[in-house]
C-alpha positions as CSV (number, residue, x, y, z in Angstrom):
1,X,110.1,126.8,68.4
2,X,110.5,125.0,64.8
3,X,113.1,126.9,62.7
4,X,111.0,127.0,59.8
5,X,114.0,127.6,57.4
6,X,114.8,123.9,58.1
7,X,111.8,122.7,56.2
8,X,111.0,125.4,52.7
9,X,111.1,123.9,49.7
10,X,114.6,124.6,47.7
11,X,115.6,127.2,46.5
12,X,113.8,129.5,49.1
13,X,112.3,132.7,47.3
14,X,112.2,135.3,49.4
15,X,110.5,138.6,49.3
16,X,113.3,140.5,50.9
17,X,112.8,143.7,52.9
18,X,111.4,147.4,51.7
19,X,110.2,150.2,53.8
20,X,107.2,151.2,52.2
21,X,106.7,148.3,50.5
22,X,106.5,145.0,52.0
23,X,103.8,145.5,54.1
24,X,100.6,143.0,54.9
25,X,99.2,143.3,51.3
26,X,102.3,143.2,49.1
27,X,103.4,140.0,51.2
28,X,100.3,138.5,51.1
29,X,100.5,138.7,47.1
30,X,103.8,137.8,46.8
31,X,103.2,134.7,49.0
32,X,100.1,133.9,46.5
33,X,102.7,134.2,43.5
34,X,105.2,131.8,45.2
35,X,107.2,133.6,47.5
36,X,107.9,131.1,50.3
37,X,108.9,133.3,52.8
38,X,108.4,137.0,53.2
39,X,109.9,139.6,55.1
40,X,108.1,142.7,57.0
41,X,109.0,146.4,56.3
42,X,112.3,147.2,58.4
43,X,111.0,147.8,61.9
44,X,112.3,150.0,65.1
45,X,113.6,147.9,67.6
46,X,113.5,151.1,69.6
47,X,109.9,152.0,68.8
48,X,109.2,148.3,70.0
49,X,110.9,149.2,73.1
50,X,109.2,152.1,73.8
51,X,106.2,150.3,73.0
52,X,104.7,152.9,70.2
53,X,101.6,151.9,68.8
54,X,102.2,153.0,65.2
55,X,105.1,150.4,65.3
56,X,103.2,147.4,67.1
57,X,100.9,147.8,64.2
58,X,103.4,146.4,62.2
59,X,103.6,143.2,63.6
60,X,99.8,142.4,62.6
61,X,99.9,140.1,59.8
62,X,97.5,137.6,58.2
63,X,98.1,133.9,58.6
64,X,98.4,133.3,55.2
65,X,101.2,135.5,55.2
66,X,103.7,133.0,56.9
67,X,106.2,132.1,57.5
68,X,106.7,135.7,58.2
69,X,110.3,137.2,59.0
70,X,110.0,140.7,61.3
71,X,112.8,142.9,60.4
72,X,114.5,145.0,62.8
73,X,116.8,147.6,63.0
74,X,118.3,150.1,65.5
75,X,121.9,150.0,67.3
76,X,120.8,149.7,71.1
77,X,121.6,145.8,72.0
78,X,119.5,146.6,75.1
79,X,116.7,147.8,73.1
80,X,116.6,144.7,70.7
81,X,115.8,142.3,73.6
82,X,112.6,143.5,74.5
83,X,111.6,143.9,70.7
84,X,112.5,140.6,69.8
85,X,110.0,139.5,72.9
86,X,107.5,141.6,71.1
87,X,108.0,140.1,67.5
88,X,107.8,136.6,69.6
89,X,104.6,137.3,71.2
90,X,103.0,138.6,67.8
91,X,103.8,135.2,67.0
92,X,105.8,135.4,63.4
93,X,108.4,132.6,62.6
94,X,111.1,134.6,62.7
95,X,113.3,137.3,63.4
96,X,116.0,139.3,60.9
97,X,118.1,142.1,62.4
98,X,119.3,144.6,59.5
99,X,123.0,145.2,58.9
100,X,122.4,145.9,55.1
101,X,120.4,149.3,54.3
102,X,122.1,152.6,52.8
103,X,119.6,154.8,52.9
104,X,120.6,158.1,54.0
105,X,118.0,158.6,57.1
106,X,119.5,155.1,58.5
107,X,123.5,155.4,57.7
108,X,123.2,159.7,59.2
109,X,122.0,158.0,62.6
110,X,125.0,155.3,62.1
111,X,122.7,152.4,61.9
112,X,121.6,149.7,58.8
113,X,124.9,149.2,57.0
114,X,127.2,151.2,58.6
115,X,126.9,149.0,61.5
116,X,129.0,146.7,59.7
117,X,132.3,149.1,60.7
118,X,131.6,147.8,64.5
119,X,131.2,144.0,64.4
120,X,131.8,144.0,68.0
121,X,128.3,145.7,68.4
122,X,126.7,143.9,65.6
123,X,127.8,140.7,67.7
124,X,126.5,142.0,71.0
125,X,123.3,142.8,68.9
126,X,122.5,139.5,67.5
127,X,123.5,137.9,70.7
128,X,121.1,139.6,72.8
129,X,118.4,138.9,70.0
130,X,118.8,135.3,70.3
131,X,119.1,135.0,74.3
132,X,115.8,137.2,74.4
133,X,113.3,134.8,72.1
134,X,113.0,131.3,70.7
135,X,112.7,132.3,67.0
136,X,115.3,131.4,64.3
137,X,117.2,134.3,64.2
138,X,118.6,135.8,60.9
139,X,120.9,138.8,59.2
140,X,121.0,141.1,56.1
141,X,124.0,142.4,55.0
142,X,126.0,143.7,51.8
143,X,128.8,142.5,50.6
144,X,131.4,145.5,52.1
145,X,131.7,148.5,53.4
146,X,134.3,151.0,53.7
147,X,136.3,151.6,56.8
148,X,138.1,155.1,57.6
149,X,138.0,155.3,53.9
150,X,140.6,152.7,53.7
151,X,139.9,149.1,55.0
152,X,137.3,147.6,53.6
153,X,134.9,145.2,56.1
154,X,133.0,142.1,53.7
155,X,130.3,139.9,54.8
156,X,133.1,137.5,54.9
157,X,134.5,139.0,57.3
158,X,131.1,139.4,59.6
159,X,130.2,136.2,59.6
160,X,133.8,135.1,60.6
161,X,132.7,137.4,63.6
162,X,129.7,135.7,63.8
163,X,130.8,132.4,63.8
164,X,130.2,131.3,67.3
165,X,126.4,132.7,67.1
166,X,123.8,130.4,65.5
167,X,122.4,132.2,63.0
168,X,119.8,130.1,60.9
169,X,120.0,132.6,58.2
170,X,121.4,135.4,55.9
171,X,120.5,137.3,53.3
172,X,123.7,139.1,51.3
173,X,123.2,142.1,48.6
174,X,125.7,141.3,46.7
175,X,126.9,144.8,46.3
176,X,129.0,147.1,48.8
177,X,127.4,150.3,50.3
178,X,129.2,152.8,47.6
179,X,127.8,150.9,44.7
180,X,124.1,151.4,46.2
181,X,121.2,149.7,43.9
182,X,123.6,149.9,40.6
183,X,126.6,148.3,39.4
184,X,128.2,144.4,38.9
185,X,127.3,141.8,41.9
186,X,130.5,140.3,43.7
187,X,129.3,137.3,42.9
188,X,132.4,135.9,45.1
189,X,131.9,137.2,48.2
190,X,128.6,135.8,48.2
191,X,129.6,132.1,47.4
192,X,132.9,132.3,49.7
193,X,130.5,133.0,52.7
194,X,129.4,129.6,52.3
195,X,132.6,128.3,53.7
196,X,132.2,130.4,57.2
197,X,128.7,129.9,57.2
198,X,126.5,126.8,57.2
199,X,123.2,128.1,57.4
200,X,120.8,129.4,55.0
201,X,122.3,131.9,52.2
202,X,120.2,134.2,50.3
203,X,121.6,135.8,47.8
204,X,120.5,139.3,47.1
205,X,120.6,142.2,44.5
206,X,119.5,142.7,40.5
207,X,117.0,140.1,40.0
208,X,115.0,141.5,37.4
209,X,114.5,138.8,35.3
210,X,114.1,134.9,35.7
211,X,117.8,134.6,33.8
212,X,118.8,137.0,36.6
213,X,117.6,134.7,38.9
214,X,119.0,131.6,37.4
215,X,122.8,133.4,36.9
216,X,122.7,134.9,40.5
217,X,122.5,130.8,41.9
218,X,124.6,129.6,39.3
219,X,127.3,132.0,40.4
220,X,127.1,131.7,44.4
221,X,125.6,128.1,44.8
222,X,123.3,130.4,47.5
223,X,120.3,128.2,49.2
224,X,117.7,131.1,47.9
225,X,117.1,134.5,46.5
226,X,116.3,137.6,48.0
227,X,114.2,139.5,45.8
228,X,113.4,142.7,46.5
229,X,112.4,145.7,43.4
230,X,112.2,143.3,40.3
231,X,108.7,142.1,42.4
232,X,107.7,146.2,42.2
233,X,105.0,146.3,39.8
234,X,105.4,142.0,38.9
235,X,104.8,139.9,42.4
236,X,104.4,137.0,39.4
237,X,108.0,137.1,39.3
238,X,108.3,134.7,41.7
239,X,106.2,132.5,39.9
240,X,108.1,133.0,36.7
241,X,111.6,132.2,38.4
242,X,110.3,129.0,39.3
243,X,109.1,128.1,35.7
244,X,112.3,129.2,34.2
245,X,114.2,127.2,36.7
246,X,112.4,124.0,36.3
247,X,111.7,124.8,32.3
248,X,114.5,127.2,31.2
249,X,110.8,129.0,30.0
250,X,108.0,131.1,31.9
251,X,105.0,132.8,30.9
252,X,103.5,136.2,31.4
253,X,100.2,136.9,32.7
254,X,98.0,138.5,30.3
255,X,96.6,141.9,31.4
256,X,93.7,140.7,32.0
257,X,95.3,138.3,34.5
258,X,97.5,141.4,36.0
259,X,94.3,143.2,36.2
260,X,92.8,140.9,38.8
261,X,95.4,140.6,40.7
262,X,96.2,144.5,41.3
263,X,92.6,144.3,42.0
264,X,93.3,141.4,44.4
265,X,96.0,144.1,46.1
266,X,93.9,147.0,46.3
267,X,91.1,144.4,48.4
268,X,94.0,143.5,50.7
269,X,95.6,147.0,51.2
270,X,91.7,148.6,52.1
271,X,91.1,145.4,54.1
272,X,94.2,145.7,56.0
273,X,94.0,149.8,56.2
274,X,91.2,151.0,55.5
275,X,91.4,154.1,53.2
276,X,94.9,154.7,53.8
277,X,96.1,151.4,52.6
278,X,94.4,152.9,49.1
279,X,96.6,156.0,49.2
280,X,99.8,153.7,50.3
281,X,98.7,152.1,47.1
282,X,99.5,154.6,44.7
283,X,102.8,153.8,44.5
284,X,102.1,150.5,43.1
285,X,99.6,151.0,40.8
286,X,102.3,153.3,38.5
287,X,104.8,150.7,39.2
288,X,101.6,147.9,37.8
289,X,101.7,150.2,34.7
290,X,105.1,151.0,33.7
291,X,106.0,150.6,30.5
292,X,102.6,150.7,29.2
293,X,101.2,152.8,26.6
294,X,98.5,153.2,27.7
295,X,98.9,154.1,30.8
296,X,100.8,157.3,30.1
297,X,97.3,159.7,30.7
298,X,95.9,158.2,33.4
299,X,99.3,158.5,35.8
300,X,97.9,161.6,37.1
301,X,94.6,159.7,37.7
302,X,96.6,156.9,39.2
303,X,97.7,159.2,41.7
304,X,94.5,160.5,43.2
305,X,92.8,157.2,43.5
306,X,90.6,156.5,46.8
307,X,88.5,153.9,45.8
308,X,88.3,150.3,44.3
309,X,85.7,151.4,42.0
310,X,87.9,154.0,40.8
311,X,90.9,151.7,40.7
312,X,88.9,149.5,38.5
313,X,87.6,151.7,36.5
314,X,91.2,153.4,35.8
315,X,92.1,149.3,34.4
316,X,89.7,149.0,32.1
317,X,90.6,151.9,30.1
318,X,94.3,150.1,29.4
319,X,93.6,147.5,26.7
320,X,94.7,144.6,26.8
């Protein structure tokens, strides 16, 4: 199959991985506001496996959503074979295995970025994802880990481990595993992985901003971004990034602009979940609103929306 990394336009914008978040909606929003590839919420390689149905759902996905990356995690090589058949036959463009999250739920089962203390299993992993499908195969990582609370394992020193495997891709947070979501980027680690590794580099981690944008690939020479909660509430970040790149300037979307397009996101979420996909929406709408005075009394309301007509009515009482 075509590795579609081969052929996006440069530098690649990615919407990068969130459970909860990046579901059919969101990347379908995100794609209209420039995102050229998107990834899916992290997925269970063992649900896949064990062929749950709550967890094939989530390899349903519009057209207009590709290219579309399937995220999986777990720590069963065995168990990633079959799911990678799965994310083959649901026909997405690609596949990314994740070596990168902290949460607490995935590091207390030893899996996301504490995977990175066993390369050995990380490389049986990713080698039995790409002998199981034809999909361009890809990794998310951060830039370190602690070892034994002593040694200390980088992305360097993963994709040195990885070296003989050909990866098309990988997306690096640019911050270690004790410095979570807060803290400087190691810049460094990120741009020294280009010497060990010749495919695609995303960098990842504190792009807020189009100047965060523009500093991150300044400082790592990285092929793309990986942007992940500065899109929370502003999918036209992506957008904005590529004004400010081309321009050194962007422009923000008036409210009434914003209005239609969290509109636009409600329609997708119902379409794609019916009443659920409204509740799942919540979350959004406060993160639409933040910052606005406005919006401070109708939070609660916010909250307890189950309609567009609701959702819709909610907007109109924020003035422009």
């Amino acid at each position: 199959m075509l590795n579609f990394w081969k052929t996006l336009p440069r530098p690649i914008l990615a919407l990068a991985p969130m459970a909860g978040v990046t579901d059919s909606a969101f990347r379908q929003l995100c794609r209209l506001n420039g995102a050229a590839v998107v990834y899916s919420e992290m997925t269970s390689a063992d649900a896949l496996f064990f062929d749950a149905k709550k967890t094939l759902q989530m390899l349903k996905f519009a057209k207009k959503e590709l290219p579309l990356v399937i995220q999986l995690f777990g720590k069963d090589p065995e168990k990633f074979g079959k799911a990678s058949q799965a994310v083959e036959a649901a026909h997405a463009s690609g596949i990314d295995i994740n070596f990168g999250c902290p949460a607490k739920k995935m590091v207390g089962h030893d899996g996301g970025v504490t995977l990175m203390r066993d390369l050995d299993l990380c490389h049986a992993i990713i080698k039995k994802v790409i002998s199981s499908t034809k999909l361009p195969v890809s990794v998310k990582l951060r830039a370190g880990i602690s070892s034994r609370g002593i040694n200390k394992v980088t992305a360097v020193d993963f994709l040195k481990k990885m070296s003989d495997l050909p990866l098309a891709a990988v997306m690096i947070h640019g911050r270690s595993y004790e410095q979570g979501f807060s803290g400087e980027i190691d810049y460094e680690i990120i741009k020294d992985a280009k010497k060990y590794f010749k495919g695609i580099i995303l960098a990842n981690g504190g792009v807020n901003t189009p100047a965060d944008a523009q500093k991150l690939f300044k400082k790592t020479g990285a092929n793309g971004l990986g942007i992940a909660r500065g899109a929370l509430g502003r999918p036209w970040l992506f957008k904005q990034i590529k004004e400010f790149l081309n321009d050194n300037d962007f422009s923000e979307p008036t409210w009434a602009e914003k209005k239609q397009l969290i509109l636009k996101h409600a329609q997708l979420a119902l379409a794609d979940k019916g009443a659920h996909g409204l509740v799942e929406l919540r979350k959004h709408l406060l993160w639409y609103v933040k910052g606005l005075a406005q919006a401070k009394n109708l939070r609660q309301e916010l909250v307890k929306v189950s309609s567009l007509e609701e959702i819709a009515r909610l907007l109109e009482q924020i003035a422009d």
